[in-house]
C-alpha positions in Angstrom: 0.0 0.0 0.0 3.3 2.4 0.7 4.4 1.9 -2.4 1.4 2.7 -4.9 1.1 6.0 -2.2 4.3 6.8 -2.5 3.9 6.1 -7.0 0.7 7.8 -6.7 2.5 11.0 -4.8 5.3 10.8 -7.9 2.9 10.5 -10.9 1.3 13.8 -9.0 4.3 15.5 -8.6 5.2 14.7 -12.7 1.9 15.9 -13.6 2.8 18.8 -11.8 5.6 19.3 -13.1 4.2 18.9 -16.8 1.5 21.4 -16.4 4.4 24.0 -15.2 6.5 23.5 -18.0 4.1 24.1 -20.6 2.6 27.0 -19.1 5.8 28.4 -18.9 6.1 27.4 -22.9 2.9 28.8 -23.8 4.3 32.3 -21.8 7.4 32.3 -24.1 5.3 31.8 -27.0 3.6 35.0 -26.6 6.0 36.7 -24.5 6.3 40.2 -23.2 9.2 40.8 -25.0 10.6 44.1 -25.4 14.0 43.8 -26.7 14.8 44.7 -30.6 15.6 42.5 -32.9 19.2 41.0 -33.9 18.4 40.1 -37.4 21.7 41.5 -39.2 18.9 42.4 -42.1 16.9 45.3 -40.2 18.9 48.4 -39.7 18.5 51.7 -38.0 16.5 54.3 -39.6 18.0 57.6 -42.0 19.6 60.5 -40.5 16.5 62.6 -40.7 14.6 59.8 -38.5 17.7 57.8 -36.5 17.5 59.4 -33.5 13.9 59.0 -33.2 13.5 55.6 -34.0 16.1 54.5 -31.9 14.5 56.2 -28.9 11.3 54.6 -30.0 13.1 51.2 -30.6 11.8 50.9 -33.8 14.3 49.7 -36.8 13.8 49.3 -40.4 14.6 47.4 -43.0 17.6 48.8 -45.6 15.1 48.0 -48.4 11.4 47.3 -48.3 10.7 43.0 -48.2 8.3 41.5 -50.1 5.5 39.4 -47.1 4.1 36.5 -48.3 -0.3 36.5 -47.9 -1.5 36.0 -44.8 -4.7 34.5 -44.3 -7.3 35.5 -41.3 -10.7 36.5 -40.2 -12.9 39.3 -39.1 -15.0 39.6 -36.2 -17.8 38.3 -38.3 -15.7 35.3 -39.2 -15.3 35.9 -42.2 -12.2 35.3 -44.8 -9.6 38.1 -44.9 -6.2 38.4 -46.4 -3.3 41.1 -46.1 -3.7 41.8 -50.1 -6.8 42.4 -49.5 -5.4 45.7 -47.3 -2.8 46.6 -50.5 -3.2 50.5 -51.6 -2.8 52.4 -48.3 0.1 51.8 -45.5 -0.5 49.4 -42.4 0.4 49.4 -39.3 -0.1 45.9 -38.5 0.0 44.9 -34.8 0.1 41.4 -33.5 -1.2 40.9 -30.4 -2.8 38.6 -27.6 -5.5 39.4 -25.2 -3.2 37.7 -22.0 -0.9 40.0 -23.2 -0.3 42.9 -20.1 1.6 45.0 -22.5 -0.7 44.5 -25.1 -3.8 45.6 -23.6 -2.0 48.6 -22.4 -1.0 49.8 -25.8 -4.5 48.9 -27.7 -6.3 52.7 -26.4 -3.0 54.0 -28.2 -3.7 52.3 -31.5 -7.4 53.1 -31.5 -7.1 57.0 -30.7 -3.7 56.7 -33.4 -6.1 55.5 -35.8 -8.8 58.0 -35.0 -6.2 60.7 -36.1 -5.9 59.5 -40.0 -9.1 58.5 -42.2 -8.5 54.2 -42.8 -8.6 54.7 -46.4 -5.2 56.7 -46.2 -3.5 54.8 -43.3 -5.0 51.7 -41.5 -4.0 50.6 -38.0 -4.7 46.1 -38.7 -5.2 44.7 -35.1 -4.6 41.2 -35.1 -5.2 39.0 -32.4 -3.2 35.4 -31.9 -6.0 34.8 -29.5 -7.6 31.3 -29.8 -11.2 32.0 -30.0 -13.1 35.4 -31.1 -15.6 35.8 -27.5 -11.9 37.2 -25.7 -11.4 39.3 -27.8 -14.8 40.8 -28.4 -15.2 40.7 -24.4 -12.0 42.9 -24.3 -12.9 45.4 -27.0 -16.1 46.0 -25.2 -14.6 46.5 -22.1 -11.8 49.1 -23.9 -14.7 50.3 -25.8 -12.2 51.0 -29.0 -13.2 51.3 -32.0 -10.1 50.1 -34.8 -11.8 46.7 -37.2 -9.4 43.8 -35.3 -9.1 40.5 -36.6 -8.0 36.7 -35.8 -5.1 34.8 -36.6 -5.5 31.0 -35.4 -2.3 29.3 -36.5 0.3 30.9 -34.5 3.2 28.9 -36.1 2.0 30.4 -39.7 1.7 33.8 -38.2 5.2 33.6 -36.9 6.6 32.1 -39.9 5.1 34.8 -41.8 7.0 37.5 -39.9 10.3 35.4 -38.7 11.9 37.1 -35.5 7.9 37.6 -34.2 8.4 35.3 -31.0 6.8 37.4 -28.8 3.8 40.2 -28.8 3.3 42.3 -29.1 4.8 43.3 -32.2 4.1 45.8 -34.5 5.0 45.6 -38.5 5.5 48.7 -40.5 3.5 47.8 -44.1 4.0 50.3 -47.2 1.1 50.7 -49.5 2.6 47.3 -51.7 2.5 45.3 -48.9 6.3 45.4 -48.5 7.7 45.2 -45.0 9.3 48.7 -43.5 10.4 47.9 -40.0 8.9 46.7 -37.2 8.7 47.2 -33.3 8.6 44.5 -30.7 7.2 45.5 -27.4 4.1 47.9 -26.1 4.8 51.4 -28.0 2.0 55.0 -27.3 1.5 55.0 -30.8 -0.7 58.1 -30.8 2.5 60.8 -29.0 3.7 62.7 -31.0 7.2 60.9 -31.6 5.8 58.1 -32.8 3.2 59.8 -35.3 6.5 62.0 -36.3 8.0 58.6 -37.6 4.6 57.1 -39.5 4.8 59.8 -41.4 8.3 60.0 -42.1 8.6 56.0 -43.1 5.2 56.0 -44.2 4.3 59.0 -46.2 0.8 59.5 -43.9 -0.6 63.1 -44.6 0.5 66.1 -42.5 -2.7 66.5 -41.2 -4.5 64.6 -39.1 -8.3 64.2 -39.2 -10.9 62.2 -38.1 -10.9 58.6 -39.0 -13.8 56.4 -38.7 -14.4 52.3 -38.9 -12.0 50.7 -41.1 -13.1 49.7 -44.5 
């Protein structure tokens, strides 16, 4: 009897131990990271902008990179794809409702995109969450008002931006889909720095106006 206690107590303790372990995984997967990336292919911005994006941690790309379609849905559910976005620049952000740092930036994104009408500049929130009630039940509770949508392969999300481990991250689009640069970590998109360096990187109009639900 001693002994299938004491087996009983080990096969607990395992279990345990399992369940810790992939938490932890599942953290790492959509870490809170913050630190820029080392990919000896992204660069710091141009003379005019360095300073800035450095202070902002944002670097770019020497040369624009093509991104290969990425496949996703609305709110409604229904079938979207990044050509379908092609014409106007993106600011594409990938995030995760369990996400602290995410959550914190999403009023920035919403009153950044109520600066600049959709059909010039569109702010793309897309959500890694696993099902769409989260993150319906979080935009109601924000009450914000930027179109998101819903990614649920992670691994092809990631593997269409490589050196995306963590979220959020935010990917600079130009109006041919190309990549720009991108930011990992939380950013206050709407202050004034960082709409300084949209429009330097992304040609946005001088002046700001009211936007309204993406189209």
């Amino acid at each position: 009897m001693r002994r299938f206690s004491t087996l009983g107590i080990s096969l607990t303790a395992a279990l345990v131990l399992a369940i810790a372990i992939a938490v932890a995984l599942s953290f790492q997967l959509v870490g809170l990271l913050t630190a820029p990336l080392d990919d000896g292919s992204v660069v710091a911005s141009t003379a005019n902008g360095g300073a800035t994006a450095k202070n902002l941690q944002v670097l770019f790309l020497d040369r624009p990179a093509e991104l290969p379609d990425l496949a996703f849905v609305d709110g409604d559910e229904r079938p979207v794809s990044l050509a379908d976005f092609r014409g106007r620049p993106v600011l594409l952000n990938i995030w995760a409702t369990c996400s602290v740092p995410c959550r914190n930036e999403m009023p920035s994104l919403d009153r950044l995109q109520a600066k600049f009408e959709p059909s010039q500049f569109l702010v793309l929130a897309l959500s890694i969450d696993r099902g769409i009630p989260a993150v319906k039940n979080f935009y109601q509770e924000l009450e914000a008002q930027i179109a998101w949508y819903l990614c649920r392969s992670i691994r092809r999300l990631f593997a269409f931006a490589p050196g995306a481990s963590g979220v959020p991250t935010t990917l600079f689009i130009d109006r041919e889909g190309r990549e720009i640069g991108r930011k990992i970590g939380a950013a206050e998109w709407d202050s004034s720095a960082s709409i300084a360096l949209l429009r330097e990187h992304m040609n946005l109009p001088s002046g700001e106006q009211a936007g309204g639900a993406p189209k």
